[in-house]
C-alpha positions in Angstrom: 104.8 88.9 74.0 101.3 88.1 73.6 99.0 86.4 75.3 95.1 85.8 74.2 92.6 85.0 77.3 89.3 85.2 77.8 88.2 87.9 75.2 91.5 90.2 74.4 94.9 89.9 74.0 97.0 91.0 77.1 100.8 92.2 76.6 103.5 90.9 78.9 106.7 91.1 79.6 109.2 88.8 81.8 112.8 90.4 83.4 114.7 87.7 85.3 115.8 84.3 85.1 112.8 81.5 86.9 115.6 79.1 87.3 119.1 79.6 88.8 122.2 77.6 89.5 123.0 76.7 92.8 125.6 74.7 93.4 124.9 71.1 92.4 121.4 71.9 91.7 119.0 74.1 90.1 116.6 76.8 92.3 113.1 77.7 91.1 112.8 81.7 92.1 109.3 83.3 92.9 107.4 84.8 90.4 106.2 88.2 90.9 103.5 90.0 88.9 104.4 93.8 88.3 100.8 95.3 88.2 100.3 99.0 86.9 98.3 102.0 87.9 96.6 104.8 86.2 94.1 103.4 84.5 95.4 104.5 81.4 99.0 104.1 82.2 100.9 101.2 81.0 103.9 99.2 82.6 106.7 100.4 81.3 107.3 102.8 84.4 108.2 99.6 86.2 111.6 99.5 84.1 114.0 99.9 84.8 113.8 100.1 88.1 111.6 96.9 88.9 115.2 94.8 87.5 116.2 95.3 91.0 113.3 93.1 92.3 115.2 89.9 89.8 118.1 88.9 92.3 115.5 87.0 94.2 112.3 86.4 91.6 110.8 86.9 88.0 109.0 89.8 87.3 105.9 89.7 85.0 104.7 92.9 83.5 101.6 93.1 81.7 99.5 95.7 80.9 95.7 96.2 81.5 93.3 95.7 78.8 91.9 98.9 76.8 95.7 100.0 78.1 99.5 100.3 76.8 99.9 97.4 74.3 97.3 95.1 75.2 94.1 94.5 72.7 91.3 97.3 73.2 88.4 95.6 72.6 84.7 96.3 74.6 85.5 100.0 76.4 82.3 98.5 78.6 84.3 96.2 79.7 87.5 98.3 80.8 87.0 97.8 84.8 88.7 96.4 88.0 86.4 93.0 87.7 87.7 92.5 84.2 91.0 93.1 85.4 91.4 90.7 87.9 89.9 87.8 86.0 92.1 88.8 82.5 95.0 89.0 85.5 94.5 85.0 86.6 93.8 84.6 83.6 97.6 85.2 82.5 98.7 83.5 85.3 97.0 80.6 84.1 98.1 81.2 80.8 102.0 81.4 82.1 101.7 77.6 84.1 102.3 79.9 87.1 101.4 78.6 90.8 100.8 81.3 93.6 102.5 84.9 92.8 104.1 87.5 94.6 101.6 89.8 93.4 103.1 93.7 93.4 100.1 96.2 92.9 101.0 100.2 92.9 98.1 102.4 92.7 95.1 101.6 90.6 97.0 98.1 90.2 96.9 97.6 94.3 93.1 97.7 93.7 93.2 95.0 90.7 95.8 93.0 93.0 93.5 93.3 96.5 90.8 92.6 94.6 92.6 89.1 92.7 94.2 87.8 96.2 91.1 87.6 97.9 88.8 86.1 95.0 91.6 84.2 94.1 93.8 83.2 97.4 95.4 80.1 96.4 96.5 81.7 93.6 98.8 84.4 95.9 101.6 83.7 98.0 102.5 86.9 98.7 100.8 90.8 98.7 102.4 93.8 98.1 99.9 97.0 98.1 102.3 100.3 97.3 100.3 103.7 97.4 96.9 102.4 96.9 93.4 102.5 98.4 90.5 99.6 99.0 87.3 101.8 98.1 86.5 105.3 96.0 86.7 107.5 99.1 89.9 108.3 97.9 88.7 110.4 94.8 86.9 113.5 97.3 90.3 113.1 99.6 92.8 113.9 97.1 90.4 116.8 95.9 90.7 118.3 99.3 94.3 117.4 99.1 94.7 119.0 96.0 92.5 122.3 96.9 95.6 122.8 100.0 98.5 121.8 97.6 97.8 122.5 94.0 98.5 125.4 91.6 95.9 127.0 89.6 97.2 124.5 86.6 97.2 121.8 88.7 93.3 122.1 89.9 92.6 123.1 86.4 94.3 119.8 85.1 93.0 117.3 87.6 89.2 118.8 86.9 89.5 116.6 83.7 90.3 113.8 85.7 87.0 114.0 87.9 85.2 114.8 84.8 86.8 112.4 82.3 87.6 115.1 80.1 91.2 114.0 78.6 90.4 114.2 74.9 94.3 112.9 73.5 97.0 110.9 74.5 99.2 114.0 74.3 96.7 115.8 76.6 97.5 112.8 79.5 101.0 113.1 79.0 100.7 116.6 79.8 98.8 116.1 82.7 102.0 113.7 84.1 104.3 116.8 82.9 102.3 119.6 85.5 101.5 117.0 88.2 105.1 115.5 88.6 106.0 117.3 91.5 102.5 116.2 93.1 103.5 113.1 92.4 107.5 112.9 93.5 108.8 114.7 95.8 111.9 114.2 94.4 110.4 115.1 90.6 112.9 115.6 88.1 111.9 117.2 84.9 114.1 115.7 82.5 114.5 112.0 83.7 110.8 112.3 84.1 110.4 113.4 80.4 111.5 110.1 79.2 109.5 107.6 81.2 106.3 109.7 79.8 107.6 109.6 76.3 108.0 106.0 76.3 104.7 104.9 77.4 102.0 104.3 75.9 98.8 106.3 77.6 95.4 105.3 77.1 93.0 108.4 78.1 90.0 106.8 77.4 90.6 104.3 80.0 91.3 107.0 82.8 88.2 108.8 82.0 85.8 105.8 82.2 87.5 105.2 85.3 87.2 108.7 87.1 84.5 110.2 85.5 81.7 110.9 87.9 79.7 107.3 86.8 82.6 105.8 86.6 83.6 102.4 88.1 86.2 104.0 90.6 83.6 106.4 92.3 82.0 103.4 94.2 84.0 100.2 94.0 84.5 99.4 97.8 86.9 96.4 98.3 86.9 96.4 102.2 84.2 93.6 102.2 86.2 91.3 100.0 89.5 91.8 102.2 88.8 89.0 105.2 89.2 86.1 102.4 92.7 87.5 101.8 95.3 84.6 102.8 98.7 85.5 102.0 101.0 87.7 103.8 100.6 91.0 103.4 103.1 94.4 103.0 101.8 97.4 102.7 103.9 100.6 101.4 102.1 104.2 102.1 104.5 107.4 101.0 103.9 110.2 103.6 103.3 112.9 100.9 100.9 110.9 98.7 98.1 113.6 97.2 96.1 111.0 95.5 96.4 107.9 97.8 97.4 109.4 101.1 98.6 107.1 103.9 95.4 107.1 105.9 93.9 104.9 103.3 96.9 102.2 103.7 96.3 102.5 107.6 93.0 101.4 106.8 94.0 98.6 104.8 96.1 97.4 107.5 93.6 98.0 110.3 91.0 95.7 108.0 94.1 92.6 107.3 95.7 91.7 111.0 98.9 90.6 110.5 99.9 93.0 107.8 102.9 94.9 107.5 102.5 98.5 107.0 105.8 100.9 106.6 105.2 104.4 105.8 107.9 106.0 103.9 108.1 109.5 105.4 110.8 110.8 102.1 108.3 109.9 99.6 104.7 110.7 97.6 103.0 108.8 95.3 105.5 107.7 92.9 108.1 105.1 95.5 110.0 104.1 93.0 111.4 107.7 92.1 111.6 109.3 95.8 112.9 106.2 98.0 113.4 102.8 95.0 116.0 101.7 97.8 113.6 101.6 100.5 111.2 100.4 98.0 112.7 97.1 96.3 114.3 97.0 100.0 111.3 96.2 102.1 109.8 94.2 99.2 112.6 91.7 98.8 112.8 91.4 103.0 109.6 90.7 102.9 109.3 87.6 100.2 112.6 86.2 101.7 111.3 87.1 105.4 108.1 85.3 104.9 
């Protein structure tokens, strides 16, 4: 499905029923908003794992603008600010009230960002592997410089330079870093999830190149206005957003959750999904 706002057309996605029977009367469930990373990813990595998440909400996937299926447009305008408003945007579009908002990565930035320009429109926050300002970039390089392989370093130099120049160039990029990425990285059932989406290299260069938006975007300022509840999810082996940066988040939002997953890196919902859809469905239902 299809939705135009603003000036594109953003593709989404719903799993999950929004109404359920119970007993003699009907229960409206929670809707949560699935929100990818990369940039130039796409949401399908969210399925099917993410159907978990639908015994006690309705997930919304959608992906970014300039990204997966959604309309390309303005490559200017292919940043976190645009992301956040084209993301209330949907919600708008969708008659939605306040969303358990589910950001991993690159889309914890876009959903930080959204919950504290947009509180009343949040009821809940959950930040998995992600970071609130470009000090992460030069960390994972010194990350990478201890744990990489020759083809590894020589790989991630186009992502600090924005040099991916194809789609089938990205996807081999996700093919060499796996095991950076999971600890529990599985060739083959990681071969499929790459072939299915749809990556968008254009989108990670203008985002990690070295003017790009990523190198100084600094959301610590904007996280005091922040009013619903907050979880935060670190894995212990994460090269590109380690756990420090989560500490950090949680040192800046009192009353946050943070749980550090010690079995997992970057990508949760491969090393530890129970844990995972676990402490996110505690925490909705807790709170």
């Amino acid at each position: 499905m299809r939705a135009a706002v603003r000036d594109t057309e953003i593709y989404f996605d719903i799993d999950g029923p929004g109404l359920v029977v119970e007993g003699t009367r009907m229960q409206e469930r929670p809707i949560a908003f699935a929100i990818h990373g990369g940039p130039g990813s796409d949401h399908t990595g969210f399925k099917p794992g993410y159907t978990a998440l639908t015994e006690a909400m309705q997930v919304v996937y959608f992906d970014h603008r300039g990204q997966g299926r959604s309309g390309r447009g303005d490559p200017a305008r292919w940043n976190l600010d645009e992301n956040v408003e084209d993301m209330e945007a949907l919600r708008r579009h969708l008659g939605c009230g306040p969303i358990v908002s589910i950001g991993t990565s690159y889309g914890g930035m876009v959903a930080m960002a959204h919950a504290a320009r947009y509180p009343a429109s949040v009821s809940h926050l959950v930040l998995v592997v992600t970071a609130a300002h470009g000090g992460f970039i030069p960390r994972a390089q010194e990350i990478l410089a201890e744990r990489g392989t020759p083809e590894q370093q020589a790989l991630c130099a186009k992502v600090w330079s924005g040099g991916f120049a194809d789609e089938a160039e990205l996807k081999h990029y996700y093919r060499v870093m796996g095991p950076l990425y999971s600890v529990r990285f599985n060739a083959e059932a990681a071969e499929a999830g790459i072939a299915r989406a749809v990556h968008s290299p254009e989108a990670l260069n203008r985002a990690f190149r070295p003017d790009g938006f990523l190198r100084g975007f600094d959301l610590r300022p904007e996280l005091p206005r922040i009013t619903a509840p907050v979880l935060i999810l670190a894995g212990r082996h994460d090269w590109i957003c380690p756990p420090e940066f989560s500490e950090e988040i949680h040192a800046l939002l009192p009353g946050s959750r943070l749980t550090v997953v010690e079995e997992s890196s970057h990508s949760m919902r491969v090393d530890a999904p129970e844990r995972l859809f676990g402490e996110i469905l505690d925490f909705v239902g807790g709170t």
